[in-house]
C-alpha positions as CSV (number, residue, x, y, z in Angstrom):
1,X,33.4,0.8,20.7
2,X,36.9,0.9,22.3
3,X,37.6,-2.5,20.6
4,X,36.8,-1.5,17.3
5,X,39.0,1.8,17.7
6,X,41.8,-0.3,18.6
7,X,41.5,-2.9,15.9
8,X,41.3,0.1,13.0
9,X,44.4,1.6,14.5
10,X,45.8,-0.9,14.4
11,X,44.8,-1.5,10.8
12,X,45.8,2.2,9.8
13,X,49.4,1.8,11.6
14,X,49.9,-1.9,9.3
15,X,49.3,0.9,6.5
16,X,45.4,-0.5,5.5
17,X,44.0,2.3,4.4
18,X,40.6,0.3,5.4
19,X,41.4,1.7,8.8
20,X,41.6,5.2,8.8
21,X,38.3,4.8,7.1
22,X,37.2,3.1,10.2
23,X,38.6,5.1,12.7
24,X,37.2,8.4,10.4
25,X,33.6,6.3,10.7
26,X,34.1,6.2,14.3
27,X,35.2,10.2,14.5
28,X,32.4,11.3,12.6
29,X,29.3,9.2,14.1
30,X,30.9,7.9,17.4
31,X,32.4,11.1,18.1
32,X,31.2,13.7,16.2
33,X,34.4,14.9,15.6
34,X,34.1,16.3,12.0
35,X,37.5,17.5,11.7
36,X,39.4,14.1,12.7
37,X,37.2,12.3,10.8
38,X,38.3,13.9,7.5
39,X,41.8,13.6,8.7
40,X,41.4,10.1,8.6
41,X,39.4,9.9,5.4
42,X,41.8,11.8,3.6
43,X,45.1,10.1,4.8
44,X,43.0,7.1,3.3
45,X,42.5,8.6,0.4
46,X,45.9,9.6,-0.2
47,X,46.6,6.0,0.1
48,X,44.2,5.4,-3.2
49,X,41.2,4.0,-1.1
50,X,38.6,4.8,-3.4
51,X,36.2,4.1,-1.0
52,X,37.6,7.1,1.0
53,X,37.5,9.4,-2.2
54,X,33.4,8.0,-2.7
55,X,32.8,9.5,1.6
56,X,34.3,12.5,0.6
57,X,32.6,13.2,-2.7
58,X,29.7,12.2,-1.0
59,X,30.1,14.3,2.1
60,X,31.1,17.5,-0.4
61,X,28.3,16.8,-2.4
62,X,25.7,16.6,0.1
63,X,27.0,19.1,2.5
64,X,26.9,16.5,5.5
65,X,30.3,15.7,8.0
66,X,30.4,19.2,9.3
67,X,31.5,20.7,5.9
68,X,29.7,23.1,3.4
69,X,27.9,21.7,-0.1
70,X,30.9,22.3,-2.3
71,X,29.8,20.9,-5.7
72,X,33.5,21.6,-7.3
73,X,35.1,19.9,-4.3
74,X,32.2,17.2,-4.8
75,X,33.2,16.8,-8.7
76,X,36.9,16.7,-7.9
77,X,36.4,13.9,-5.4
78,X,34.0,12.0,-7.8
79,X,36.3,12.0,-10.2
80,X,39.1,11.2,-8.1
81,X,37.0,8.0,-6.9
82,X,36.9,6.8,-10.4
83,X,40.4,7.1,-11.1
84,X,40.7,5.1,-8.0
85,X,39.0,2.4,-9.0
86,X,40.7,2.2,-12.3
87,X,43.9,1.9,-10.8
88,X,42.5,-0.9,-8.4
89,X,41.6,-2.5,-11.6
90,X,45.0,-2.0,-13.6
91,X,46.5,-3.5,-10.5
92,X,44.5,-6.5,-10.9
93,X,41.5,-5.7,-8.9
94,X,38.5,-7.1,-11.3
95,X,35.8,-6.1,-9.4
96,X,37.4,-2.5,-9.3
97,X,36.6,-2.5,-13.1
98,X,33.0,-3.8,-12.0
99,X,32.1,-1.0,-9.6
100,X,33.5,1.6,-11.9
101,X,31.3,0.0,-14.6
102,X,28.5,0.6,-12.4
103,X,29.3,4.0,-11.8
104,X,29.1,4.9,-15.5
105,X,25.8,2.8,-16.5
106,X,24.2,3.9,-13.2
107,X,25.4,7.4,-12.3
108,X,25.2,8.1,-8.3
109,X,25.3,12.2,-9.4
110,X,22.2,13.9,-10.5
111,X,24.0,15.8,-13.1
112,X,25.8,13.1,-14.6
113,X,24.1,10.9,-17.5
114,X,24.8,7.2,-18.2
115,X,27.6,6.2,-20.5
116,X,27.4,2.5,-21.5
117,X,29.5,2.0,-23.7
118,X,32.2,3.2,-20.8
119,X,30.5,0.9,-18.6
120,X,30.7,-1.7,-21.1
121,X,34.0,-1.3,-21.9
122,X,34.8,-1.5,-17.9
123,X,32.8,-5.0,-17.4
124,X,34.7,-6.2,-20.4
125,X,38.0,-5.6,-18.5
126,X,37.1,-7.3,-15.6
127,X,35.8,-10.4,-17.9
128,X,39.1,-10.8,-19.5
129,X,40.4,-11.3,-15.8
130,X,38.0,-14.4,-15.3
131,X,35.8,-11.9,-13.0
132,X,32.1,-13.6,-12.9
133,X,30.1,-10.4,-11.7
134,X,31.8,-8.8,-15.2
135,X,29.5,-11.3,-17.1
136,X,26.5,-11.0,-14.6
137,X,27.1,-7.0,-15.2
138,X,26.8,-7.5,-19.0
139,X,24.0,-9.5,-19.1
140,X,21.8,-7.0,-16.9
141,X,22.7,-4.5,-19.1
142,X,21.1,-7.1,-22.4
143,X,18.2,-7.8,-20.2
144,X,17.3,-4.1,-20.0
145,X,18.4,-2.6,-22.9
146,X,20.5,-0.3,-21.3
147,X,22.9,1.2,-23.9
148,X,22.4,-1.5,-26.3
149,X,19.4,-3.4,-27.9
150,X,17.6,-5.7,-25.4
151,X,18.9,-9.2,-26.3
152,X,17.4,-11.6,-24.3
153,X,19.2,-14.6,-25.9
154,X,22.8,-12.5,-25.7
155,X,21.6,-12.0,-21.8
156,X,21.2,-15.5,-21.2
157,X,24.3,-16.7,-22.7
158,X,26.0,-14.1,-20.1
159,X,24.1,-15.3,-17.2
160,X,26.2,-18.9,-18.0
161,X,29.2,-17.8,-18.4
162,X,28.9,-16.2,-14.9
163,X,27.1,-19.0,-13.8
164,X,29.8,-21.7,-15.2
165,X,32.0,-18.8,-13.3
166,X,30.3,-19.8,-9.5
167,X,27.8,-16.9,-9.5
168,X,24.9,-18.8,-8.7
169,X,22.6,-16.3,-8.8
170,X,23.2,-16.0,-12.5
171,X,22.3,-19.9,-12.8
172,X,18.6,-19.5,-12.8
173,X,18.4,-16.2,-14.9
174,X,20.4,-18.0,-17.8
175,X,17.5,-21.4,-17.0
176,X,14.8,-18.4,-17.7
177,X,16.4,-16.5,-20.6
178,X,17.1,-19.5,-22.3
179,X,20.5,-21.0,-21.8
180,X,21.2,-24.7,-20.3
181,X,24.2,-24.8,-18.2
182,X,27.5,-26.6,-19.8
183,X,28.5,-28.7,-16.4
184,X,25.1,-30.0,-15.9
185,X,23.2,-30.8,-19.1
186,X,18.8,-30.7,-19.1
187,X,18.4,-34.1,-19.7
188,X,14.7,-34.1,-18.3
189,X,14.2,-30.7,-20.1
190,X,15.1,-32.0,-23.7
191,X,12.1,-31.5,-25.3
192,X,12.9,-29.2,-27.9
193,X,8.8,-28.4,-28.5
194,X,8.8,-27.7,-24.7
195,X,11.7,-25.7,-25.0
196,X,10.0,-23.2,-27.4
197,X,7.1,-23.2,-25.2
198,X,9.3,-22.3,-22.2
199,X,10.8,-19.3,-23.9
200,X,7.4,-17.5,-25.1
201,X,6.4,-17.9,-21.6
202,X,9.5,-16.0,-20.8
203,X,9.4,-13.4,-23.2
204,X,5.9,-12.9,-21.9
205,X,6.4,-12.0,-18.9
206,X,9.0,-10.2,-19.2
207,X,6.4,-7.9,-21.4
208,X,3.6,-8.0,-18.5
209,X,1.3,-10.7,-20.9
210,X,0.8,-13.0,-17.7
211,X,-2.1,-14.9,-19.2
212,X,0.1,-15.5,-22.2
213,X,2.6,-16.7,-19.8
214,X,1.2,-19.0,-17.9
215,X,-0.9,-20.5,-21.3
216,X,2.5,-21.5,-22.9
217,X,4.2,-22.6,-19.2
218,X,0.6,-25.4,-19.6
219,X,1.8,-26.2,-22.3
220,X,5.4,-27.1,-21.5
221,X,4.1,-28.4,-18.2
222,X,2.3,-31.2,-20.1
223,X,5.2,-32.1,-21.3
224,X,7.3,-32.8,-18.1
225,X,9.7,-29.6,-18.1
226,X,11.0,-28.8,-14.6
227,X,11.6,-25.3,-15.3
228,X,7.9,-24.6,-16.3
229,X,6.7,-26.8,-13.1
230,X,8.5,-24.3,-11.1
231,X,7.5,-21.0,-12.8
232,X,4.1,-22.0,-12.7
233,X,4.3,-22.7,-9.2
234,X,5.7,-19.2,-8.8
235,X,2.7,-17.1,-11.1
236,X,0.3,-19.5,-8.6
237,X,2.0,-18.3,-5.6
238,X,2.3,-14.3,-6.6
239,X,-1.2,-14.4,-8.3
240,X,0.1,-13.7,-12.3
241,X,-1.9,-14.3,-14.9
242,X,-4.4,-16.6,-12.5
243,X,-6.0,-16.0,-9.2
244,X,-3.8,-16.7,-6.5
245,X,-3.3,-20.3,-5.3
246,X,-1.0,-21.4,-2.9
247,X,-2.1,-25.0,-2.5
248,X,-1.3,-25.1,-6.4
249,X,1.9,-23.4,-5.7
250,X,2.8,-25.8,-3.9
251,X,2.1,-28.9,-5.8
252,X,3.9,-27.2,-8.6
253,X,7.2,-26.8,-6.2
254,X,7.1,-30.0,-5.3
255,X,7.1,-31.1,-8.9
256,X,9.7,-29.1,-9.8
257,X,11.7,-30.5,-7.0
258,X,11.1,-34.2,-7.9
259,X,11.7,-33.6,-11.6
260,X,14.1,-31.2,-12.0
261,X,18.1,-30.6,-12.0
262,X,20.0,-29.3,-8.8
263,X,19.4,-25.6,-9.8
264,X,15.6,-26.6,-10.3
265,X,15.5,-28.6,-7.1
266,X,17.4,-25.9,-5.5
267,X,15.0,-23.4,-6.0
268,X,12.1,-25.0,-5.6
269,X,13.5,-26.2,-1.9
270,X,13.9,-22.9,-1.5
271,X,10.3,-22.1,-2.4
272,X,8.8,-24.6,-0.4
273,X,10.7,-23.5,2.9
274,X,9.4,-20.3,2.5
275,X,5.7,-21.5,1.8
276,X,6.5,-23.5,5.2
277,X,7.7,-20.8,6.7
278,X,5.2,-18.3,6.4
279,X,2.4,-20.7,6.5
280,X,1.2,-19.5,3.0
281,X,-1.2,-22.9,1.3
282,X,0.0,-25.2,4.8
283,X,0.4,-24.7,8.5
284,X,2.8,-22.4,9.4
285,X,5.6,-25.2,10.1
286,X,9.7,-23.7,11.4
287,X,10.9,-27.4,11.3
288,X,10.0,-27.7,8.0
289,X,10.6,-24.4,6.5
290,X,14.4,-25.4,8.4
291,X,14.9,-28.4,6.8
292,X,14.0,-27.5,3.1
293,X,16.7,-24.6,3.5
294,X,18.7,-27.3,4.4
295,X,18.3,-29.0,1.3
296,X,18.6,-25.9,-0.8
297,X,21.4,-24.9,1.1
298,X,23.3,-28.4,0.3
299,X,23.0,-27.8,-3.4
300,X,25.0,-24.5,-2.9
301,X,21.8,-22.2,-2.7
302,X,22.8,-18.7,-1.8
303,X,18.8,-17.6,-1.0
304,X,19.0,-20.6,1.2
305,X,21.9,-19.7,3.1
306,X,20.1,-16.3,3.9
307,X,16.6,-18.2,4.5
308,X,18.6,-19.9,7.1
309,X,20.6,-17.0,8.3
310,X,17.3,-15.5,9.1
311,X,15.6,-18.3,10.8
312,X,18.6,-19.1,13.1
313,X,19.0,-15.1,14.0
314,X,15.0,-15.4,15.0
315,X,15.0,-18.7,16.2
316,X,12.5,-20.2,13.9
317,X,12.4,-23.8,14.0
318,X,16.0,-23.8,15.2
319,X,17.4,-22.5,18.6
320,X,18.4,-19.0,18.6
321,X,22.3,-18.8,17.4
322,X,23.7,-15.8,16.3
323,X,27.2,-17.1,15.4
324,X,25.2,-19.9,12.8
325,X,23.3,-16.6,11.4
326,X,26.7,-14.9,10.8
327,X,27.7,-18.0,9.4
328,X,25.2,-18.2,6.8
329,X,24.9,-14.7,6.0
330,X,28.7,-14.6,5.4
331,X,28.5,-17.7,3.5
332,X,25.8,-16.1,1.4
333,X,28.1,-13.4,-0.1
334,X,30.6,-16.0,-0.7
335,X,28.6,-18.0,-3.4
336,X,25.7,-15.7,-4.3
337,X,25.5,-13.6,-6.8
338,X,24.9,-9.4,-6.8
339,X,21.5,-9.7,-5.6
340,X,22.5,-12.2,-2.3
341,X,25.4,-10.2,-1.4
342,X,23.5,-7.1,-1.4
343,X,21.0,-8.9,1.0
344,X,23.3,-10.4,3.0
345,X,25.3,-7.4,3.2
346,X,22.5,-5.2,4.1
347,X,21.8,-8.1,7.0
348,X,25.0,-7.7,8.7
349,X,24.9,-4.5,8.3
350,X,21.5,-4.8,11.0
351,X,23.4,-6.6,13.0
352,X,25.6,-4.3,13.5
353,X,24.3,-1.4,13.7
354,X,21.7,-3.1,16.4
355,X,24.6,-5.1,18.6
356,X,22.6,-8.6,17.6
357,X,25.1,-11.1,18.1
358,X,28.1,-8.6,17.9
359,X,29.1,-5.6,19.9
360,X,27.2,-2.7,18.5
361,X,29.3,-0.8,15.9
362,X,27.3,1.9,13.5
363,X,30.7,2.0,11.4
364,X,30.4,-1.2,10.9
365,X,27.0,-0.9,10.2
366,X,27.5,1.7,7.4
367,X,30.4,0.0,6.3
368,X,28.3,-3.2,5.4
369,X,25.2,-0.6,4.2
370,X,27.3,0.4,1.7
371,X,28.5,-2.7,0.3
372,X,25.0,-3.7,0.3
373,X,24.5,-0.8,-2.1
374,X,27.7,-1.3,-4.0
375,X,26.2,-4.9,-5.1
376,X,22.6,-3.1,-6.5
377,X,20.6,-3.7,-3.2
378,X,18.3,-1.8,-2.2
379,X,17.0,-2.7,2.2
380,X,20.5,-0.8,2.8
381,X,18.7,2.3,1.7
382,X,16.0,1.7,3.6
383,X,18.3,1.1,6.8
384,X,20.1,3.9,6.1
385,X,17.3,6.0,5.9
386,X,15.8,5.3,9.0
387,X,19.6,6.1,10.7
388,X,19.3,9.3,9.0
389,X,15.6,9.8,10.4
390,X,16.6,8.8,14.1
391,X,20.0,9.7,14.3
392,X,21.3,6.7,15.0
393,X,24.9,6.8,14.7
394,X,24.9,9.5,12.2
395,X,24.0,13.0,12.5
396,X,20.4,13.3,12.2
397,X,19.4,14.7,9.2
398,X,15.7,14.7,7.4
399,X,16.6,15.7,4.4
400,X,18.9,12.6,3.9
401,X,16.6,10.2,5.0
402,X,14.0,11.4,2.9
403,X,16.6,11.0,-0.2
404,X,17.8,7.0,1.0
405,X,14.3,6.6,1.7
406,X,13.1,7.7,-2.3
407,X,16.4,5.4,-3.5
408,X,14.4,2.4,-1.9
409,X,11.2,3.3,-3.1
410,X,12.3,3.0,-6.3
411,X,13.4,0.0,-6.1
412,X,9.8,-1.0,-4.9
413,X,10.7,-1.6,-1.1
414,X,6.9,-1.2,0.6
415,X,8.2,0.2,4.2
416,X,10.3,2.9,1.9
417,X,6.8,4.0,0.7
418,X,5.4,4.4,4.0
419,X,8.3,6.3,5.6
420,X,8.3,8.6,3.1
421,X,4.3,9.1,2.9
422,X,5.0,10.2,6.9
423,X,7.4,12.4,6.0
424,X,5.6,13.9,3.3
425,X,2.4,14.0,5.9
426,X,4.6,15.4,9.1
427,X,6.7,18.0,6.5
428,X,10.1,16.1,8.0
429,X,13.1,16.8,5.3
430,X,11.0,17.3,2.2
431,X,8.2,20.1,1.9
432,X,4.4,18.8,3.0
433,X,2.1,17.2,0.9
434,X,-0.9,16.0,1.7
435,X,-1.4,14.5,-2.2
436,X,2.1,13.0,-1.9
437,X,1.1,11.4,1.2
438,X,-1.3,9.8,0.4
439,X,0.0,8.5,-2.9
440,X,2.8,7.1,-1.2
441,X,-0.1,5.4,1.5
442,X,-1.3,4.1,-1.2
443,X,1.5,2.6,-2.9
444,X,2.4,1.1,0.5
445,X,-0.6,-0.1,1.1
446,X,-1.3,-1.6,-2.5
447,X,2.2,-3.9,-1.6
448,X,0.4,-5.4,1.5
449,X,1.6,-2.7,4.0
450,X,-1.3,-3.0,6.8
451,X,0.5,0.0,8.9
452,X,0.0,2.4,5.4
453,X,-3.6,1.2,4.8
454,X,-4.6,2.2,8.2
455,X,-2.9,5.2,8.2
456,X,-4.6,6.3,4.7
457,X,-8.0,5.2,6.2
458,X,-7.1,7.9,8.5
459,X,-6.2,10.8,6.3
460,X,-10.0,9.6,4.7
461,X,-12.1,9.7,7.5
């Protein structure tokens, strides 16, 4: 911990305001000094961190860091976090523009409603600066309908240009809403019949007609398209629309690897190395799982890069090397898209805040968390939460958990369900409810939680 004091101070006295946030990090959970910490988070603040106006809004506006709930302070420091962000982005800051996009289409206040055409407006802004997450942003927004009508061919066309931008995440949203990517042209995929057949699919499944899906992907399998070899693969694996095969899954991957382009091949690699991993259809095989990551990962795969992250941090099939998983996870946010960061982030963040492979450091930790959530992911909550339920490097608080905890549920995370059913069961943070317990068992349980199945067999004697 001494280390990490040193190196923020001497950020804060190079005038980084990223410092002081780390030395207030340190004050407040380290410490427990309340007082110093906001010292630190508002000399950063002054500096136009709008990261330090977001801890102090958020502090205000939960009543946490040894101040009272102050919901005018709380509005003031909200506000002053989107200014901040602004001026990042009129300074040439592009993803400054992205997160205050976010802010408006996905308000972090209860009291606040969406405003999408300010959040369009925003991802605009950071498009005209060449920003690829600015396109990626867009096209979620198309996707869902959210302030404008759900466009699936606009979406698609979005997801390329942020794709043709090095967000490779986007590359295989714009394969499945309907775009082909300009530097790499679908030769094997030129069927237009297929095509056609490939898009209902899409379109279906985005609606929850799985047997619909997976009729029209037959067809355009017949055919020879990659991209349908590798969806089908996938409904096989997750049991949509068919009973659950993963020998079928499989052969489908496999397909899809020898027949498709390098985003098709890349995925499907992917696949396969988890299939390999897990033993899911074969023997449970490290070596192999390893060495399709490897392939994925030489075809600029981000999942890859955190399959392999994961595998080296576990020593699966690989010696145990902590340095290669930092490696890989780092090298994750640097070509993935929103959705890899996030993980990534949310990764280190573990790291941290458990000392694997670096000295432990819960700022850090947080620090990382909060990127994690920044970039839309959701097992930061989760982490969070449980920090908040033991303690651990924060000041324990129930009611806080319970609220990161909910966040993840909603985003369908299984162990979110089952930490909240307990606290629901035990009364921890949140009044108790037996009903509510059990409905969040079950909702566990339904995602293949075997701890939550158990424990609702219990509460049902």
């Amino acid at each position: 911990m001494a280390k990490a004091t040193q190196y923020y101070q001497k950020a804060a006295d190079m005038g980084d305001a990223r410092g002081y946030i780390g030395l207030g990090n340190m004050s407040q959970f380290v410490q427990k000094d309340h007082q110093k910490a906001m010292q630190y988070y508002q000399q950063a603040a002054k500096m136009g961190s709008a990261l330090a106006y977001r801890i102090l809004w958020q502090m205000y506006e939960l009543g946490q860091g040894g101040v009272k709930r102050d919901t005018v302070k709380a509005t003031q420091y909200y506000q002053q976090t989107m200014q901040a962000y602004k001026k990042a982005g009129d300074s040439g800051d592009a993803l400054a523009y992205v997160s205050l996009g976010l802010m408006y289409s996905e308000p972090h206040r209860p009291s606040d409603h969406p405003d999408y055409p300010k959040a369009m407006q925003y991802f605009k802004k950071a498009i005209d600066m060449g920003e690829p997450a600015g396109y990626y942003a867009l096209a979620e927004m198309y996707r869902s309908g959210q302030g404008v009508k759900a466009d699936m061919k606009i979406a698609g066309q979005y997801y390329q240009k942020s794709c043709d931008l090095g967000f490779q995440g986007a590359c295989w949203r714009a394969k499945r809403y309907g775009a082909t990517p300009k530097s790499e042209p679908n030769h094997a995929n030129n069927n237009e019949e297929a095509d056609k057949y490939l898009d209902i699919a899409h379109k279906a499944y985005d609606e929850k007609n799985y047997s619909k899906a997976v009729q029209y992907l037959q067809k355009a399998v017949e055919m020879g398209n990659s991209s349908a070899f590798y969806n089908l693969g996938s409904m096989y694996e997750h049991g949509k629309g068919l009973s659950q095969d993963y020998s079928k899954a499989l052969e489908y991957y496999q397909k899809a690897a020898e027949k498709g382009d390098n985003e098709i091949k890349a995925a499907a690699y992917s696949n396969l190395g988890s299939m390999y991993q897990n033993g899911r259809g074969v023997a449970q095989d490290y070596s192999k799982a390893v060495a399709y990551y490897l392939k994925a990962k030489d075809l600029g795969y981000a999942e890859a890069y955190l399959n392999l992250g994961y595998m080296f941090e576990h020593g699966q099939g690989v010696p145990k090397d902590y340095s290669k998983t930092l490696e890989y996870f780092k090298k994750a946010i640097e070509v993935g898209n929103s959705e890899a960061k996030a993980a990534a982030y949310s990764n280190l963040g573990s790291m941290y805040q458990n000392g694997r492979g670096v000295a432990q450091d819960y700022s850090k930790a947080l620090e990382y968390y909060q990127k994690s959530i920044d970039a839309g992911g959701g097992s930061a909550y989760v982490n969070l939460g449980v920090m908040y339920y033991t303690g651990e490097g924060v000041i324990q608080d129930y009611r806080k958990a319970a609220e990161y905890f909910q966040k993840a549920a909603n985003m369908g995370y299984a162990e979110a369900y089952s930490s909240l059913a307990y606290m629901y069961e035990n009364g921890r943070g949140i009044p108790k409810s037996t009903q509510k317990a059990q409905e969040y068992y079950q909702k566990a349980c339904d995602m293949g939680d075997k701890d939550s199945c158990a424990s609702l067999a219990k509460m049902h004697p």
